[in-house]
Structures are given as C-alpha cells and as structure tokens.
C-alpha positions in Angstrom: 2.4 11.2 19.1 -0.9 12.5 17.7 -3.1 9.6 15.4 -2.2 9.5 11.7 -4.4 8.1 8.8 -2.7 4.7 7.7 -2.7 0.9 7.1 0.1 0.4 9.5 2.7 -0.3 7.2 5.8 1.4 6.4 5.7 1.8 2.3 8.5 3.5 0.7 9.2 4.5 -2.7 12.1 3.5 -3.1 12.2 4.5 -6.9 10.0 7.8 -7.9 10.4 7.3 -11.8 9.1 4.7 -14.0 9.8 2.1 -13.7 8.9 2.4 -9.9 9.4 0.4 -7.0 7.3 0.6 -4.1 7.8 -1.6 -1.2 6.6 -2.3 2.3 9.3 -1.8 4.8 7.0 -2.8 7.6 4.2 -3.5 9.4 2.6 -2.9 13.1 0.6 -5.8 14.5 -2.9 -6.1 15.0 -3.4 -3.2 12.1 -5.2 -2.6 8.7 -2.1 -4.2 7.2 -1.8 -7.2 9.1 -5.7 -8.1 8.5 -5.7 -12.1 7.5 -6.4 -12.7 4.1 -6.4 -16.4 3.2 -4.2 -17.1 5.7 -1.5 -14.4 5.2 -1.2 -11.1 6.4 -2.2 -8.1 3.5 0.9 -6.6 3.3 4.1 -7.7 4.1 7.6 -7.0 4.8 9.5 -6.8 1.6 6.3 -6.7 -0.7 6.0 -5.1 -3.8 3.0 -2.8 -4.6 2.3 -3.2 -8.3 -1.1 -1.0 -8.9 -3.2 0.8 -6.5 -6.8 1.3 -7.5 -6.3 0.1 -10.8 -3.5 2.2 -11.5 0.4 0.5 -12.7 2.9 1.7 -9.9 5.6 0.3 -12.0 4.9 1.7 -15.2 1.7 3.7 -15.2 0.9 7.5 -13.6 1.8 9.1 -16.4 -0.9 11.1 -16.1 -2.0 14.0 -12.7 -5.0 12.2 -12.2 -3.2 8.4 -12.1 -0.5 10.1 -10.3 -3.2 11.5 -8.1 -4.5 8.2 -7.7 -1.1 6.4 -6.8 -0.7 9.0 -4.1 -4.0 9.1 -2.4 -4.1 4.6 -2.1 -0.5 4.7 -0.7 -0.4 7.7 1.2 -4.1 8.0 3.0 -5.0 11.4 4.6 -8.1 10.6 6.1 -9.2 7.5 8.2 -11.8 5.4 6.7 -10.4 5.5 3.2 -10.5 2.0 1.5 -8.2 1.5 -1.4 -7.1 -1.6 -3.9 -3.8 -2.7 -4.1 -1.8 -5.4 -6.2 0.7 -6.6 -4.0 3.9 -9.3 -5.2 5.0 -11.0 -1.9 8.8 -11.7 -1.2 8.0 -15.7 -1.8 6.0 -15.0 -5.5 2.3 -15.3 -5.0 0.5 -11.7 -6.2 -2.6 -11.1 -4.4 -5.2 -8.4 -4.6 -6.1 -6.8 -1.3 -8.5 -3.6 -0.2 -6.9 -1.7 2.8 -9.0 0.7 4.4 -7.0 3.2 6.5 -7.5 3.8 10.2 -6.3 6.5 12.6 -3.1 4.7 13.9 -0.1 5.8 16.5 3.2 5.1 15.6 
C-alpha cells in the first residue's frame, strides 16, 4: 500500500464524547511511536492519550479550534508534523512525549 502520514501506532477513539477515551491499540516497530524515551517506548499498547498539544481529550474540545486541534495531533495528514501528547501507560506512569509523524506503510 501507498505511504500514509503517521506515528505508527494504531489510536482509536474508542469514545467520541466527553468524557473521551482515546487509546493506542498498537504499535509498529522501529517507528515514530516506538522511539525510546527514558527507557520506554512513546506510546504503548493500551495507553491512554489524555491531551494533545495542550488540549484535554477527556474533557476538553469543546470548542472547533480545540477540536481542530485534537484531530490534527492524533490523526496527522502530512509527514513531518510534530505534536505533544499526554500519554497514561497501562502500568500508571503519565509521561509527556512529542511525536513527529513520518510517511509509514502499513
């Protein structure tokens, strides 16, 4: 298949409406997602995505811009687009991490 934009995680949202959850179904080896940070890969399986580029998932995007916002961090169109995320792993610990998004093949 032809190269997407992405972190090379699976993310699914697995509730739309506030209070959301967002969580990372999987991830591909040796991409964006799986990057070492202190030991531990950015994302995760089973992670929770609390805010993306300052913006609440659970709570927030109330608004079309933080909406906007929510969409464009989780959901990149373009490679090369870096984005913030709050992320609550499986085992407790909540880490920040930037992602930048790369053109992957599934």
């Amino acid at each position: 298949s032809a190269p997407e934009a992405g972190y090379g995680a699976e993310i699914r949202v697995l509730r739309a409406s506030p209070p959301r959850d967002v969580r990372v179904l999987y991830t591909q080896a040796g991409t964006p997602a799986t990057e070492p940070l202190a030991g531990r890969a950015k994302l995760a399986r089973g992670a929770r995505i609390e805010a993306v580029d300052g913006v609440n998932v659970v709570s927030g995007g109330t608004t079309q811009a933080e909406i906007d916002t929510l969409n464009n961090g989780l959901f990149p169109r373009n490679a090369g687009e870096t984005h913030t995320f709050t992320v609550r792993y499986v085992d407790g610990p909540v880490r920040t991490v930037t992602l930048t998004s790369a053109a992957l093949v599934e």
